[in-house]
C-alpha positions in Angstrom: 130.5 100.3 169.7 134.4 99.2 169.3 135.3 95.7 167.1 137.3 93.1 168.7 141.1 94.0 167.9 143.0 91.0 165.8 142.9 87.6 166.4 145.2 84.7 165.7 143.4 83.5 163.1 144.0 86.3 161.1 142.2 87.0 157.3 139.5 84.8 157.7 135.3 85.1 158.5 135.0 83.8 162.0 131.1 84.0 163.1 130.9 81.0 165.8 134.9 80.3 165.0 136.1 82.0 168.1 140.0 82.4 168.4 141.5 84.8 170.8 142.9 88.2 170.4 147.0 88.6 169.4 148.9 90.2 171.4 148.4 93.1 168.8 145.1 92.7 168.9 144.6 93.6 173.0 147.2 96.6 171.9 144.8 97.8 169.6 141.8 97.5 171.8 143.6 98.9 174.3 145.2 101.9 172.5 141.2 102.1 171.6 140.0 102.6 174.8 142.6 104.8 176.3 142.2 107.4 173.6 139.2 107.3 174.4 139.3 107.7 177.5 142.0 110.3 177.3 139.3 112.7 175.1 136.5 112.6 178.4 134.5 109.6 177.3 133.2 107.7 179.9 130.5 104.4 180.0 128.3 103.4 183.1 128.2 100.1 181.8 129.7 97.7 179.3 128.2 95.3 177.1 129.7 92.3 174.8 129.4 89.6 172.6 130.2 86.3 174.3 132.9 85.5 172.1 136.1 85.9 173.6 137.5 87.8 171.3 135.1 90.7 173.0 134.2 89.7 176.5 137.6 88.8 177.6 138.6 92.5 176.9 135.6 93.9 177.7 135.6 92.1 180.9 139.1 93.6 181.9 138.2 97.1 181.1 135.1 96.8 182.7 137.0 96.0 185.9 139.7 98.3 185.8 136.9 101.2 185.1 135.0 99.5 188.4 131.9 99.4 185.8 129.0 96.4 185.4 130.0 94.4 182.3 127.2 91.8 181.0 127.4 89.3 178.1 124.7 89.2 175.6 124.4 86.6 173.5 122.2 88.2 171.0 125.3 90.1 169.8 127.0 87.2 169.1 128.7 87.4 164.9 126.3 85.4 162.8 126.5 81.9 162.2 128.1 81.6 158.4 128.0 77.9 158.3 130.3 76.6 156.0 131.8 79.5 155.3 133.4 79.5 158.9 137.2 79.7 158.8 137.1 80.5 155.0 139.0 83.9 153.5 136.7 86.1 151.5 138.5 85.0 148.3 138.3 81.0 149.2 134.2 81.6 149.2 134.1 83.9 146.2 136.2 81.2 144.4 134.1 77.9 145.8 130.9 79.8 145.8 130.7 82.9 143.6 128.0 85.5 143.9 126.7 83.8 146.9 128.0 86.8 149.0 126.2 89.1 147.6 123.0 87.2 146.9 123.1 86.4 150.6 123.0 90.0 151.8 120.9 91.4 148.7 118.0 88.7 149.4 117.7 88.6 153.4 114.4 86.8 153.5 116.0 83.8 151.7 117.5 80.7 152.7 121.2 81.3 154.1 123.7 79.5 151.1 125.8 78.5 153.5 123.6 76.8 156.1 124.2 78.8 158.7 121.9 81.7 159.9 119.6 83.3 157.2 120.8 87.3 157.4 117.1 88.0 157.6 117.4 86.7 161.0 120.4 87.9 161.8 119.3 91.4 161.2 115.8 90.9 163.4 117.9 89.3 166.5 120.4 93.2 166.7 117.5 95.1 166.4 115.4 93.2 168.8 118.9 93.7 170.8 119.4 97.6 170.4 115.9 98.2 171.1 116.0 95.9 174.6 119.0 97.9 175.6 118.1 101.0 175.0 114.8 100.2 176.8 117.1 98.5 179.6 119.6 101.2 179.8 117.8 104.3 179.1 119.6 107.6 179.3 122.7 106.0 180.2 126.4 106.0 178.5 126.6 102.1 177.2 129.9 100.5 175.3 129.1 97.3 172.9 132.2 95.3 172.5 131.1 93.2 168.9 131.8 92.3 165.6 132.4 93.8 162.3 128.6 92.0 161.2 127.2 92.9 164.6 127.8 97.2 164.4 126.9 97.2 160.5 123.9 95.8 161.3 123.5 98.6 164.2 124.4 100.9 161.6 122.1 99.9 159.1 119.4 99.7 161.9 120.6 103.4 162.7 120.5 104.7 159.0 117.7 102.9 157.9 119.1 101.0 154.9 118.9 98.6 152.8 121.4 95.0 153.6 123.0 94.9 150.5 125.1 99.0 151.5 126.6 96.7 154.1 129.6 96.3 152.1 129.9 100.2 151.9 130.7 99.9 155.9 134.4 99.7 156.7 135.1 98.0 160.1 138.9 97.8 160.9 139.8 96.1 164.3 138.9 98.1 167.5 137.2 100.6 165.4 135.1 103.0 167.2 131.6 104.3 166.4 129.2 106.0 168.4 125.3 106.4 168.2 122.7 108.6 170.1 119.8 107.4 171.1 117.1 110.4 171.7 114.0 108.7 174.0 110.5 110.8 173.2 107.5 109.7 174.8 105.2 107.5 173.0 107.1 107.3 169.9 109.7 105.3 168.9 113.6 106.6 169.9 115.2 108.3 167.3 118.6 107.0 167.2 121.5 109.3 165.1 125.5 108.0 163.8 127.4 110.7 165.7 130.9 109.0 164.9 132.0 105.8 162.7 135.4 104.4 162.7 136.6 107.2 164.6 140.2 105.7 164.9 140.5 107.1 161.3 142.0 103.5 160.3 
């Protein structure tokens, strides 16, 4: 899984916002990919968000590697309503505590009118499970969003939505998960690496 890399929006929470990348921010994602790369990693296919902070990238790499790249939309950020475009301190000021109430109480209304994180939660790990089904014993990268892996990792780790805070995602960060397939049980998927850029 790698984040987007910056985009010209900069400090603000960008769900269906969708600016492109900086310059910087195809450097980073670059940089990413070639280290990578560089350490013997290789991918027999590529997956992204359809925002084109992800795809656009992941579309590039995906043809300069001569790999299969495929949009999903059901790793698209999630909706965050009104507070789209906002800086973590604009909605901590205009609507304090709803952050946290929003993440610590999944099952309830979304505060902000977008999509309730209950839902959001359901839709990646209806996702992971339909590509790991799909792609079975083969080497997958997920282009995404910082909401989009810590949901994978919570999903991973079993936990609770309110340690999603304790997840730091900096642009193109790099994690990696396992999947081990047994028959007739469920896979049993294991964090090898998060945020293996060391950023």
């Amino acid at each position: 899984m790698i984040r987007h890399g910056e985009h010209v929006l900069g400090n603000v929470i960008c769900g269906t916002t969708d600016p492109e990348l900086t310059h910087r921010g195809w450097k980073q994602m670059s940089d990413r990919c070639r280290k990578l790369a560089d350490s013997g990693l290789k991918w027999d296919v590529c997956l992204t968000s359809p925002r084109k902070r992800c795809a656009r990238f992941a579309r590039s790499l995906s043809k300069s590697m001569g790999i299969d790249c495929h949009a999903r939309d059901e790793f698209a950020e999630v909706d965050f309503g009104r507070w789209e475009a906002m800086t973590f301190e604009e909605i901590h000021d205009r609507y304090p505590g709803q952050w946290q109430s929003w993440m610590s109480n999944p099952e309830h209304a979304a505060p902000h009118g977008g999509e309730r994180y209950g839902d959001f939660l359901r839709r990646i790990a209806e996702a992971l499970d339909s590509l790991l089904d799909e792609y079975s014993g083969r080497q997958m990268v997920l282009f995404a969003h910082g909401g989009v892996i810590r949901a994978l990792l919570l999903r991973t780790l079993q936990l609770h939505p309110a340690a999603l805070p304790r997840f730091t995602i900096p642009h193109a960060c790099h994690s990696r998960i396992r999947a081990y397939h047994r028959q007739g049980e469920p896979d049993w998927l294991c964090l090898e690496q998060h945020n293996s850029s060391g950023t």
